[in-house]
C-alpha positions in Angstrom: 0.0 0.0 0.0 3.0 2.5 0.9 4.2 2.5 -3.4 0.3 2.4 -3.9 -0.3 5.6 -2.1 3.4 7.3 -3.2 2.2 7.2 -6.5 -1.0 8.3 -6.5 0.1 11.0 -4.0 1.8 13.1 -7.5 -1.9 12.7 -9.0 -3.8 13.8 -5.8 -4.7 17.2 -5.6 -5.5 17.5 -1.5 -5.5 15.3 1.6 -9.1 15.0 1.6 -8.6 13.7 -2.4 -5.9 11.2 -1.6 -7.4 9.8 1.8 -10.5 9.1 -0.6 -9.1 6.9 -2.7 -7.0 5.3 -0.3 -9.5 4.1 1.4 -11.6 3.2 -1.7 -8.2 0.9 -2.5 -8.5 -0.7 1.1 -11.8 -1.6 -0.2 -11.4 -2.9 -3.0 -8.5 -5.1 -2.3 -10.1 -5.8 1.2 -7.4 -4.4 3.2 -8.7 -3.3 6.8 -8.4 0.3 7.3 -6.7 2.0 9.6 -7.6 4.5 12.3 -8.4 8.1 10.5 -5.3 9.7 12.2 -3.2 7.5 10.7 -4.6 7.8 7.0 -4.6 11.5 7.5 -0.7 11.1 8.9 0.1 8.0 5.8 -1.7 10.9 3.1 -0.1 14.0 4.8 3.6 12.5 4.3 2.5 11.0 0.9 1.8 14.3 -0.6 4.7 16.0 1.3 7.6 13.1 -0.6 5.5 13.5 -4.0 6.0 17.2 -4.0 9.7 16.4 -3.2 9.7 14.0 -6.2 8.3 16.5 -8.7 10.6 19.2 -7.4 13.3 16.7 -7.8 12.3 15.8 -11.2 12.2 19.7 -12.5 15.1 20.4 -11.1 17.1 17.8 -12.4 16.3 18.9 -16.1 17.5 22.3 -15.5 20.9 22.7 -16.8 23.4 24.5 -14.9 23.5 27.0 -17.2 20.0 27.5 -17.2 20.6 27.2 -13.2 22.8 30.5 -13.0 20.2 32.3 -15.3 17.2 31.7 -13.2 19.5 32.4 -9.8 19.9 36.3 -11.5 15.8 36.3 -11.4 16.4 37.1 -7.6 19.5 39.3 -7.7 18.7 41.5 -10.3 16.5 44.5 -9.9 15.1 47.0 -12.1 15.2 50.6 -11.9 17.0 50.0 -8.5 13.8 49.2 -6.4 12.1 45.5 -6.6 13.9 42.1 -8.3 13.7 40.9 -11.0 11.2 38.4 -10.1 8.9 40.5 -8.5 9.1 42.9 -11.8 8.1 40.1 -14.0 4.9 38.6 -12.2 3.5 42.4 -11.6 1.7 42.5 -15.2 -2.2 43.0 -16.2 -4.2 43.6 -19.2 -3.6 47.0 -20.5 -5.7 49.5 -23.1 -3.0 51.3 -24.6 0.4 51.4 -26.6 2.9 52.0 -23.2 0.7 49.2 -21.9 2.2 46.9 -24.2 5.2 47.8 -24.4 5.6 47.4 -20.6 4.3 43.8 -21.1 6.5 42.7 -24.2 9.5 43.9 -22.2 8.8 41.2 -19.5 7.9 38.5 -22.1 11.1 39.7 -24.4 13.0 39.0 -21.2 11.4 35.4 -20.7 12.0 34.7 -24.0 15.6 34.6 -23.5 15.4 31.9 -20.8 16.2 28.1 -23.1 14.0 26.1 -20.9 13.9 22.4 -21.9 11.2 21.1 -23.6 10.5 18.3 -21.6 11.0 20.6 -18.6 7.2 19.5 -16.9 6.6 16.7 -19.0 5.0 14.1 -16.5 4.4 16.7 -13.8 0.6 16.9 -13.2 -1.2 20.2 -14.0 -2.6 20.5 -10.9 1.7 20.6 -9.5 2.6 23.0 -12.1 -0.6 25.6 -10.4 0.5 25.3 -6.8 4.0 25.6 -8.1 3.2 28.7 -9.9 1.5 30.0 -7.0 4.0 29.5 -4.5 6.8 31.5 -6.8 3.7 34.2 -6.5 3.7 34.2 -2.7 7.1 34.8 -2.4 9.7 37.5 -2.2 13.1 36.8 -3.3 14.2 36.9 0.4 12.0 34.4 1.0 12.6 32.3 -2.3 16.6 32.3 -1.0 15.6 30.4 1.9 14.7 27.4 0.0 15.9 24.4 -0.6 18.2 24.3 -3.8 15.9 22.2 -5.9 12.6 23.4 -4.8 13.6 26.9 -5.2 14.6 26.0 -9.1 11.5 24.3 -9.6 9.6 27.2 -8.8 11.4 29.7 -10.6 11.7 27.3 -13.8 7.7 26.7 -13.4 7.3 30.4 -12.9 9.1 31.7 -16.0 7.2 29.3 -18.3 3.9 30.0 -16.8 4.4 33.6 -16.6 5.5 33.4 -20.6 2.6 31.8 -21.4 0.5 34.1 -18.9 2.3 37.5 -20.2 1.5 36.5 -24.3 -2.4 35.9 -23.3 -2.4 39.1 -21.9 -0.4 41.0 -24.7 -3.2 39.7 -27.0 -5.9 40.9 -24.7 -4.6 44.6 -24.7 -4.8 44.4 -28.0 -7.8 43.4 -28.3 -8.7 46.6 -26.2 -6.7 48.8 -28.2 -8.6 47.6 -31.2 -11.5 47.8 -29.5 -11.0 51.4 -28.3 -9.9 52.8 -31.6 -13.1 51.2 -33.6 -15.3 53.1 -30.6 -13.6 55.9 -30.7 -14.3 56.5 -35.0 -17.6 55.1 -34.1 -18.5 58.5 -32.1 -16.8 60.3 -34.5 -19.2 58.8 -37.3 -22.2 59.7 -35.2 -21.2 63.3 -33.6 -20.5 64.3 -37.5 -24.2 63.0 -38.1 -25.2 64.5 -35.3 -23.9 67.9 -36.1 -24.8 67.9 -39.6 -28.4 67.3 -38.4 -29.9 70.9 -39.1 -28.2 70.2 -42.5 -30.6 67.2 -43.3 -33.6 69.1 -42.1 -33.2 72.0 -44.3 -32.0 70.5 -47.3 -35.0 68.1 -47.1 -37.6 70.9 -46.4 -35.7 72.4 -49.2 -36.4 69.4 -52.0 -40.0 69.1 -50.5 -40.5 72.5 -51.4 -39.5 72.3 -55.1 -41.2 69.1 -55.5 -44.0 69.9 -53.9 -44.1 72.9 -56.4 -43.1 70.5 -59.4 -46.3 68.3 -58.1 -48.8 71.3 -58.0 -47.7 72.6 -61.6 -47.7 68.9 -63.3 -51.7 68.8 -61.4 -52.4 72.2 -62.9 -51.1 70.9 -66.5 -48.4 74.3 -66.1 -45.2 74.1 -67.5 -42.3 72.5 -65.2 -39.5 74.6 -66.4 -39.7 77.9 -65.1 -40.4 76.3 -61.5 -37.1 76.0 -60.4 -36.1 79.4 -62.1 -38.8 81.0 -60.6 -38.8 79.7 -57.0 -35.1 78.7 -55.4 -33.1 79.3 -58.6 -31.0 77.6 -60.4 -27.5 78.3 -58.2 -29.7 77.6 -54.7 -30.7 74.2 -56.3 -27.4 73.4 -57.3 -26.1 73.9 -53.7 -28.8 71.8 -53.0 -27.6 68.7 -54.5 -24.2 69.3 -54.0 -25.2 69.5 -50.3 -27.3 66.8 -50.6 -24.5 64.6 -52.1 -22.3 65.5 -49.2 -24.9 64.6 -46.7 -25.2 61.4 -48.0 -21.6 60.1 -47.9 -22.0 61.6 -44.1 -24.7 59.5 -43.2 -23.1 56.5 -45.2 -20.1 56.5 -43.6 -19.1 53.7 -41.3 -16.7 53.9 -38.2 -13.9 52.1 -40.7 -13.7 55.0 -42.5 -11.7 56.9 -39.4 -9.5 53.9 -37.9 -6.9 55.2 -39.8 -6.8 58.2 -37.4 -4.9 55.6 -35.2 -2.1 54.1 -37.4 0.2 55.7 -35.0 -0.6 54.1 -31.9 -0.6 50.8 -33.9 3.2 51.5 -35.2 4.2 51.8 -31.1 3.8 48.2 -30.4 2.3 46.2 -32.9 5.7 45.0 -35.3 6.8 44.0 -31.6 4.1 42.1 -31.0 4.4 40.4 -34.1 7.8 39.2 -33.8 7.4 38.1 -30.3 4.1 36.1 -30.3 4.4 32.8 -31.9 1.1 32.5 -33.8 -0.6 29.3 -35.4 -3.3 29.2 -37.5 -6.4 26.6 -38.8 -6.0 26.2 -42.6 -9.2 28.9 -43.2 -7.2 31.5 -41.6 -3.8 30.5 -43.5 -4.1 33.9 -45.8 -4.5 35.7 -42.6 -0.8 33.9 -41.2 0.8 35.3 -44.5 -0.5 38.7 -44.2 0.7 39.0 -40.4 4.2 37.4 -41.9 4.4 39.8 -44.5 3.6 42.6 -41.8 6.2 41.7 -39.9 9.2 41.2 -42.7 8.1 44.2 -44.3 6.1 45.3 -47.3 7.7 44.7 -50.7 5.0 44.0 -52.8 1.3 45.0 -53.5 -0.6 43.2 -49.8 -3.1 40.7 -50.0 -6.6 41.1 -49.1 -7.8 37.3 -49.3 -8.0 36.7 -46.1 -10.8 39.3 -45.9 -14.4 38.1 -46.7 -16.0 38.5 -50.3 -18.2 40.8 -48.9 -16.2 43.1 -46.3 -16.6 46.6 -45.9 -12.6 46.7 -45.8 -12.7 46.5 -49.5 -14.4 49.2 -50.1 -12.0 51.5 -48.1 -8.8 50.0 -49.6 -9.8 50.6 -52.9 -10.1 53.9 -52.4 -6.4 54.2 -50.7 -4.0 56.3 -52.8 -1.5 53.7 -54.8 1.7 52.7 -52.2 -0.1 53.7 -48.8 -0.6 50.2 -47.2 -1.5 52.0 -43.6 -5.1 50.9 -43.8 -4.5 47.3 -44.7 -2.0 47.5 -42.0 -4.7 48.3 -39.7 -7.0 45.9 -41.2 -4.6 42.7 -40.7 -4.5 43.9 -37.1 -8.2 44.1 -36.8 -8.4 40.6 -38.4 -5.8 39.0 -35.9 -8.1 40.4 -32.9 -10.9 38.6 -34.7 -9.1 35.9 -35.1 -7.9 35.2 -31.6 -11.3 35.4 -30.2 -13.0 33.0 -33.2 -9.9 30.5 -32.8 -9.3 30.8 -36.1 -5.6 31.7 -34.7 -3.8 30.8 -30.8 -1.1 30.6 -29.2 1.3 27.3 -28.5 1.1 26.8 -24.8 -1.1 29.5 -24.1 -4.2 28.9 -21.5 -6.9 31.3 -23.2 -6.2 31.8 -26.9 -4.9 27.9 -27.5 -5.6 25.6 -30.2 -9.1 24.8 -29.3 -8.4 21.0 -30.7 -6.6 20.3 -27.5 -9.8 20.7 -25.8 -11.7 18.1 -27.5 -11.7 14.7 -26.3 -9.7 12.3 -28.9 -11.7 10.1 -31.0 -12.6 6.6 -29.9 -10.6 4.4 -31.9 
């Protein structure tokens, strides 16, 4: 029973879990059960070797390299004031450019860490949390006081979860960014509709007018041509339709028409972004993986637009962009990727909330 409960002691995520199915394993190989002090004492001492064991393991695929790297994590400060380590877990979902940027620095510095690839392989998920956790809890004072292995677990565990963590919420600010911007020519699009209001009144009273008068003289059998020279005239009525015309691409006009107002605060972050997030993408969003690669190495040719929809309103807009000026379709790949991330047409390898949403799905019976 003692290798019984040792190994399901890695898989058990409380006391409480593992006295459970200890005791349903006394059952069903009818083994008489002990007193409940001395489960409680058998499971408590149990758990503490497993989490030995997984520390252990982790630590033992850290290379001493690696090992010296992680150790700076608690000597290194920024700006003078808190470590390293504190510095890197102190991040949150942001709604503008400096946001960011103050994100991508701590996940540019994570990226720089070689951690194995098999670093938590066979390390329950429900290990890598309370792991993750602990690293939170503690100050580097604290995380100096630990044992050698556990303290390199931690820090190993922390700077792969906090990678993952940090790229999730990079994708969320810009999610907000893209979010604000499309509000923000949205109220523009309505306050010029609301201002030009008194505009549409009049010119419509105006066009009732003359074709109210163009009614009454066709029901009195008059002629129709003097009716304009005789009431408005022929200037007023051509102000008329020119205002007219004008009004009409007012109220036509949709919030896309504005987003290029913020190119620039695209410019301050988003090639970063792009080079640092490592983005995978279902076949349908393919076109969509090209554009974002040919964002990031540059424009050298005429862009693609097939990874916008037959019918989009984008096309509309591009078409009418002067010859060389790709700023639009620049924003327009960047609207797509938010789109993207939140359909799962695109994710992240690794990442928690914007992952490949196959890895959810329970695997065929074969």
């Amino acid at each position: 029973m003692r290798e019984w409960i040792a190994r399901e002691a890695e898989a058990a995520t409380s006391n409480e879990d593992l006295a459970r199915r200890f005791v349903a394993e006394c059952r069903r190989t009818r083994t008489i059960l002990p007193g409940s002090s001395t489960i409680e004492r058998l499971c408590a001492d149990a758990l503490v070797e497993a989490e030995r064991r997984i520390e252990d393991l982790i630590a033992h695929r850290i290379t001493p390299t690696l090992s010296e790297n992680l150790a700076h994590l608690l000597e290194d400060t920024v700006d003078g004031r808190v470590t390293r380590f504190v510095w890197l877990r102190q991040f949150e979902v942001g709604a503008n450019s400096a946001a960011a940027n103050r994100l991508m620095d701590r996940l540019e510095y994570l990226q720089r860490f070689d951690l194995p690839a098999d670093l938590l392989d066979g390390v329950p998920a429900h290990r890598v949390t309370r792991l993750r956790r602990q690293g939170e809890r503690y100050y580097a004072d604290g995380m100096r006081d630990l044992p050698e292995d556990r303290r390199l677990a931690i820090l190993a565990v922390c700077t792969l979860e906090w990678r993952s963590s940090l790229a999730d919420v990079i994708v969320e600010t810009h999610d907000r960014i893209v979010g604000r911007l499309y509000r923000a020519s949205e109220r523009l699009c309505n306050t010029r509709i609301a201002d030009e209001k008194a505009a549409v009144r009049d010119t419509l009273k105006s066009f009732a007018e003359i074709g109210g008068a163009l009614l009454g003289a066709q029901d009195d059998g008059t002629a129709l041509d003097g009716i304009i020279a005789t009431g408005p005239g022929w200037e007023r009525f051509r102000t008329l339709v020119a205002t007219a015309s004008a009004l009409t691409n007012v109220l036509a006009a949709d919030p896309l028409s504005r987003v290029l107002d913020g190119y620039h605060r695209f410019r301050l972050y988003a090639p970063r972004m792009l080079r640092l997030l490592d983005m995978q993408a279902a076949p349908i969003a393919t076109p969509l993986l090209a554009a974002v690669a040919m964002l990031r190495n540059g424009i050298k040719v005429d862009p693609p637009v097939d990874f916008l929809r037959p019918n989009s309103k984008w096309h509309r807009h591009l078409r009418a962009e002067p010859s060389g000026d790709h700023r639009l379709w620049e924003i327009a790949v960047l609207f797509h990727i938010r789109d993207a991330f939140r359909s799962g047409d695109i994710w992240l390898a690794g990442s928690r909330r914007y992952g490949d949403l196959k890895q959810l799905l329970v695997p065929p019976q074969r």
